[in-house]
C-alpha positions in Angstrom: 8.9 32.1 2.0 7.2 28.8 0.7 7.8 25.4 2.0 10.2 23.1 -0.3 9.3 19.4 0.2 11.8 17.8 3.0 14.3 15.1 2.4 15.4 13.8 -1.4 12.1 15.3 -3.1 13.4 18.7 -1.9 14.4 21.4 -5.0 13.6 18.8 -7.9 15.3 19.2 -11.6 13.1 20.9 -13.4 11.8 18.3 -16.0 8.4 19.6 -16.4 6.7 17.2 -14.1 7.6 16.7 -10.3 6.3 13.3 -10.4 8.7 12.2 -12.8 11.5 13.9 -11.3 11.0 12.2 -8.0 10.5 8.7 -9.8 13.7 9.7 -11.5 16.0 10.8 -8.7 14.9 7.6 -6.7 16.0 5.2 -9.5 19.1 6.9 -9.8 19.7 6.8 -6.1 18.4 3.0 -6.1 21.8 2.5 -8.4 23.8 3.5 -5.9 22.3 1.1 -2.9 19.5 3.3 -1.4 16.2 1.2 -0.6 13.2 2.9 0.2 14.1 3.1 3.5 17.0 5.8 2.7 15.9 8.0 0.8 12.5 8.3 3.1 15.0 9.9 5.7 15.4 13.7 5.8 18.7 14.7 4.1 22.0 15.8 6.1 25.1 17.1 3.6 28.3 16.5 4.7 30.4 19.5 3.1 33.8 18.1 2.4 37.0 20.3 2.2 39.4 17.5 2.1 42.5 17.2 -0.2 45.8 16.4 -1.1 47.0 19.8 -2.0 45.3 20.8 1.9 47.5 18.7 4.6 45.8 20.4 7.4 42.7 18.3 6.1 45.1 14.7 6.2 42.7 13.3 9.0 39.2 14.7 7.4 38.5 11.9 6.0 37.5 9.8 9.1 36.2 12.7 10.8 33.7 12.7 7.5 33.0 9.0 8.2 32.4 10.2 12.1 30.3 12.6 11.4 28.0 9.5 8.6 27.9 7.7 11.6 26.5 10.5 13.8 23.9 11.8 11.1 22.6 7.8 11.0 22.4 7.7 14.8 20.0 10.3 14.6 17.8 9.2 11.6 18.8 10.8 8.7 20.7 10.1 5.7 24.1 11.3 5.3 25.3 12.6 1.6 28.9 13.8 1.0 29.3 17.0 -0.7 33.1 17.5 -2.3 33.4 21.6 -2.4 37.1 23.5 -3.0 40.0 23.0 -0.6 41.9 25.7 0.6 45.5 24.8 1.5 47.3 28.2 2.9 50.5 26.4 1.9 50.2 25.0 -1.7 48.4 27.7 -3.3 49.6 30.2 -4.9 49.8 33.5 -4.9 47.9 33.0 -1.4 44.2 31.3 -0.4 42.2 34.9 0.7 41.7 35.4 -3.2 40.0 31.7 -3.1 38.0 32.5 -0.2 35.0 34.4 -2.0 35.4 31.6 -4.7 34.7 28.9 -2.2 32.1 31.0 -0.7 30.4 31.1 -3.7 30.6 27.6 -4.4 29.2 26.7 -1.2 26.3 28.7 -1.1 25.2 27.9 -5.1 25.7 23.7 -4.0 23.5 24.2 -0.3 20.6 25.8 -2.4 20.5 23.9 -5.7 21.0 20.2 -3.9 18.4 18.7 -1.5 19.2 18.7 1.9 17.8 19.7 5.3 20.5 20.7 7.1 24.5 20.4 6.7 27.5 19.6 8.1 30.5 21.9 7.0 33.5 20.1 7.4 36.6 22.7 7.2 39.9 23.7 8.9 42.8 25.7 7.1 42.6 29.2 7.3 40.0 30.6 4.5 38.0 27.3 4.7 35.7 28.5 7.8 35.2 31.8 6.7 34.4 30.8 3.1 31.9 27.8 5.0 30.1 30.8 7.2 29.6 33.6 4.6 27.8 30.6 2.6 25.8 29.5 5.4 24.4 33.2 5.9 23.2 33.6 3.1 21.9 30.1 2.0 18.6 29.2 3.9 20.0 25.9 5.4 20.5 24.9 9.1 24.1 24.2 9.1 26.9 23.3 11.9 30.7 23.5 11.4 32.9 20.7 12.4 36.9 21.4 11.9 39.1 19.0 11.6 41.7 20.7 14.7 45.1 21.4 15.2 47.9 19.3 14.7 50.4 18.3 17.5 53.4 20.1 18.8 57.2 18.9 17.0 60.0 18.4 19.1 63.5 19.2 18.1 66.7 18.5 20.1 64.5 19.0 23.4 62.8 22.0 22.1 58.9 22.3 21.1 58.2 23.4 18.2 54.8 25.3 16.2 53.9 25.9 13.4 54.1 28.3 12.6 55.7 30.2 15.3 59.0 28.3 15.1 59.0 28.5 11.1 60.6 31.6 10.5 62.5 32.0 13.8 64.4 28.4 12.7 64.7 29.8 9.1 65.8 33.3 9.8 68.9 31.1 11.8 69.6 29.3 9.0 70.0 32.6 6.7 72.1 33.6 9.5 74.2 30.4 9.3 73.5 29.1 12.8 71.6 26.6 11.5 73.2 23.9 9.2 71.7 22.4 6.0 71.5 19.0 7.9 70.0 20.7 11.5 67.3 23.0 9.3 66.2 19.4 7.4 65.9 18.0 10.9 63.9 21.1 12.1 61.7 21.0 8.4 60.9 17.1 9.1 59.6 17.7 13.1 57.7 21.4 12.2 54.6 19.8 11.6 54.8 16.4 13.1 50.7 15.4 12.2 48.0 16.1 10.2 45.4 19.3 11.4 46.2 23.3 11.1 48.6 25.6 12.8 48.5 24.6 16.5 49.5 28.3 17.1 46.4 31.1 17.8 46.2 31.8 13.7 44.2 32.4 11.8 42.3 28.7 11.4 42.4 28.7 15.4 40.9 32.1 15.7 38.3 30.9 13.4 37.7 28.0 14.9 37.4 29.7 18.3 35.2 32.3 17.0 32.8 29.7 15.1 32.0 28.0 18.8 31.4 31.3 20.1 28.8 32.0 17.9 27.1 29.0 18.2 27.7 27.4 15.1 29.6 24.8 16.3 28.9 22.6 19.2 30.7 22.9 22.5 34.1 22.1 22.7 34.6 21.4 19.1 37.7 24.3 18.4 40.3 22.6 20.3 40.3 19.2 20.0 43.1 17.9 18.2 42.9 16.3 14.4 42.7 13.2 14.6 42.1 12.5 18.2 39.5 10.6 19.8 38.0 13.7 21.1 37.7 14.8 17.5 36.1 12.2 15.9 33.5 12.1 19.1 33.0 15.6 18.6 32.0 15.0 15.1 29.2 12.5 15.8 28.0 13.7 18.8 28.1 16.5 21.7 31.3 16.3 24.1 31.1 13.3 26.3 28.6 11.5 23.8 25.9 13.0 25.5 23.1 11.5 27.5 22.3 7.8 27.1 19.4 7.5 24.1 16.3 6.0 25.5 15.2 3.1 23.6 13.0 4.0 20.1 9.6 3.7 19.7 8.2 0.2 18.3 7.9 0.8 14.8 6.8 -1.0 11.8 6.6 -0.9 8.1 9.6 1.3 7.0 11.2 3.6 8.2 9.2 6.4 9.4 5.7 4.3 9.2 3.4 3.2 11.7 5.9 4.2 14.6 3.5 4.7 18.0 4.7 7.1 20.8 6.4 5.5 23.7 4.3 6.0 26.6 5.4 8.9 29.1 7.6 7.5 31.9 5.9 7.5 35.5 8.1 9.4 38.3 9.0 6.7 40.8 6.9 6.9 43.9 8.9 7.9 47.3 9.2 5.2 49.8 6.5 5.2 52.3 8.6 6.5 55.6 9.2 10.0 53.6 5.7 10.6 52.7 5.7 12.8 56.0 9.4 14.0 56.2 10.1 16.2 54.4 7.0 17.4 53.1 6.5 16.7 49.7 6.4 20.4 49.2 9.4 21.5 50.9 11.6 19.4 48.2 11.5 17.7 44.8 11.0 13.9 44.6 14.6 13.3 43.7 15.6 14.7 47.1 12.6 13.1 48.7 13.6 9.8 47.2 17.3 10.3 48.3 16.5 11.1 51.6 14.3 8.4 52.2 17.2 6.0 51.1 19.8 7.7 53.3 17.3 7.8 56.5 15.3 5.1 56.2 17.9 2.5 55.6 19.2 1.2 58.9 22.3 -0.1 57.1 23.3 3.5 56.4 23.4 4.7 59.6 24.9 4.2 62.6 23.1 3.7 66.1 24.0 6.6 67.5 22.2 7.9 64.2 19.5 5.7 64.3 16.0 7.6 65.5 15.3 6.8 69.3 12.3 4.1 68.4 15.3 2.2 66.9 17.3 2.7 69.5 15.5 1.9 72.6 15.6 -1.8 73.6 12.6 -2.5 72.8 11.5 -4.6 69.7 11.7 -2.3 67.2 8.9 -0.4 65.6 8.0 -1.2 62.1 10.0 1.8 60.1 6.6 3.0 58.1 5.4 3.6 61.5 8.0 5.6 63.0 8.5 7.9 60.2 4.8 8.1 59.7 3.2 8.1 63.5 2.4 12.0 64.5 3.2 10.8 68.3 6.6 10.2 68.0 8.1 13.5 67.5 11.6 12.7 68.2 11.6 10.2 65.3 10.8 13.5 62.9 13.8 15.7 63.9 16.7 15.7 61.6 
C-alpha cells in the first residue's frame, strides 16, 4: 500500500496540483486560528456521536473536550468530526436499520479526511457497532471512548434501571397498581442522568466487548457518564498514567530543531553494598534499597545493628565494615 503524507497534507482535494492544495487547505485553516505550529502536528479526529435526539450522549460533549485536551498533551492536533447519532429511543421504526447507515458514513469520512488516527466517541446501542465495522475496514488507527452508563433512579426506596424497571413499572400500571400520579413519579426517576442503559444491554455489552478487544483502553466500559473517572479515561489511561518526564529543549516551531534528552544514568549503589549482596545476585533497585535499610543506623535497632557497631569500641567507619573481608560477622544477614 503507498504512503499518504502524515498530518493536514494527508489525502489532498484533488485540484490538479498538490502544491496548491496544501497552500490552500493551510489558508483555509489559518481562518479558523491555526498558526503554523498546528497544522505541523499530526492529525487526531475526534468522531462525534453527540445529539439532542441521543440523551444517552447528554454528557459527550465534555468528554469530546477531555479527550482535545488529551490529544494536545500528546502533541497532535485535535479536529472534531460530527457523524450520525443513534438514539435507541427517539428513532423510529428502531436504530439497527441506522446502524449500516452510520457505518457507512464513518468509514467514507475516516478515508476521504486527513487524519492519522481517531478517536470514536460513541455510546447508545448501534453507535459502537456502527464505529467498529467502520474502523475495520478503513485503514486508520482508531480507539473507542464511550460516554458510560448513567446512574441508578430511586423511587419510594426502590432502585431503579433502565431499562429493567421500565416495563415491569409499566406492565403495573396497565394492571392498575400503579396510579397516573405514582407512574409519573416512576417516569421522572427511571433515568435520573445523562449516559446509556446502566443495565448489561446492549450498549454495555458493547462497551464491554470493545475493551476486550483492545480497542479501547483499560477500564474505559464502566465508568459512569459524566464522572470524573470518565473524563480521565478520555484523556488519558486509568489513573493518568505515569508522570511525563520533562520534553526535550526545542526550538523553532513545533517539531524543529528539538535535540534528544540525554539517556538517564542509573544511580550508583551506596558504597557499603558494593560487596553485599553481590551485584549479581540482585538488581540495583534492590541493591540500592538494601543498602538504605542496612546501612542506615537510624533504621535499625542495636540489637540489629552488625557486631562492629555494637561492640564498645569506637565504631568502625560503616564503608569499612560492610566492605572489610575480615569481618565476617558484619556480612551475615
Amino acid at each position: 500500500m503507498a504512503s499518504r503524507p502524515p498530518g493536514i497534507d494527508g489525502r489532498l482535494t484533488d485540484y490538479g496540483d498538490p502544491g496548491f492544495s496544501s497552500f490552500l487547505r493551510r489558508a483555509f485553516l489559518a481562518s479558523a486560528g491555526y498558526d503554523e505550529g498546528d497544522v505541523d502536528r499530526p492529525v487526531v479526529a475526534i468522531v462525534d456521536t453527540s445529539s439532542d435526539y441521543t440523551t444517552c450522549h447528554r454528557d459527550m460533549p465534555a468528554l469530546a473536550a477531555a479527550v482535545r485536551r488529551g490529544v494536545l498533551q500528546g502533541g497532535a492536533l485535535p479536529l472534531t468530526l460530527p457523524t450520525l447519532s443513534l438514539g435507541e429511543i427517539l428513532i423510529s421504526p428502531t436504530a439497527m436499520l441506522y446502524r449500516n447507515l452510520l457505518a457507512m458514513e464513518t468509514e467514507e469520512a475516516l478515508t476521504a479526511y486527513p487524519m492519522d488516527a481517531a478517536v470514536l466517541l460513541g455510546g447508545c446501542d448501534k453507535t459502537v457497532p456502527a464505529q467498529l465495522m467502520a474502523a475495520a475496514s478503513a485503514d486508520v488507527p482508531v480507539v473507542s471512548v464511550v460516554t458510560g452508563p448513567m446512574r441508578t433512579g430511586y423511587w419510594r426506596g426502590t432502585r431503579l434501571g433502565a431499562c429493567t424497571d421500565c416495563r415491569a413499572h409499566w406492565l403495573q400500571y396497565r394492571a392498575g397498581e400503579l396510579d397516573n400520579s405514582e407512574i409519573r413519579e416512576v417516569q421522572q426517576e427511571l433515568c435520573p442522568t445523562g449516559g446509556t442503559c446502566m443495565v448489561m444491554g446492549t450498549a454495555s455489552t458493547m462497551a464491554c466487548l470493545t475493551e476486550a478487544l483492545g480497542l479501547m483502553l483499560p477500564g474505559g466500559a464502566a465508568a459512569p457518564s459524566g464522572s470524573g473517572a470518565r473524563l480521565r479515561h478520555g484523556a488519558a489511561p486509568p489513573g493518568g498514567g505515569p508522570p511525563r518526564p520533562p520534553g526535550p529543549p526545542c526550538r523553532g516551531r513545533w517539531g524543529g530543531g528539538c535535540r534528544a534528552a540525554p539517556p538517564r544514568r542509573p544511580a550508583p549503589a551506596p558504597a557499603c553494598a558494593t560487596r553485599w549482596p553481590p551485584a549479581a545476585a540482585q538488581p540495583p533497585w534492590r541493591a540500592i534499597r538494601f543498602a538504605r535499610d542496612r546501612c542506615s543506623p537510624r533504621r535499625q535497632s542495636p540489637t540489629r545493628l552488625p557486631s562492629c557497631w555494637r561492640s564498645e569500641a569506637p565504631p568502625t567507619p560503616l564503608s569499612t565494615c560492610w566492605q572489610s573481608p575480615a569481618a565476617p560477622a558484619c556480612h551475615s544477614p
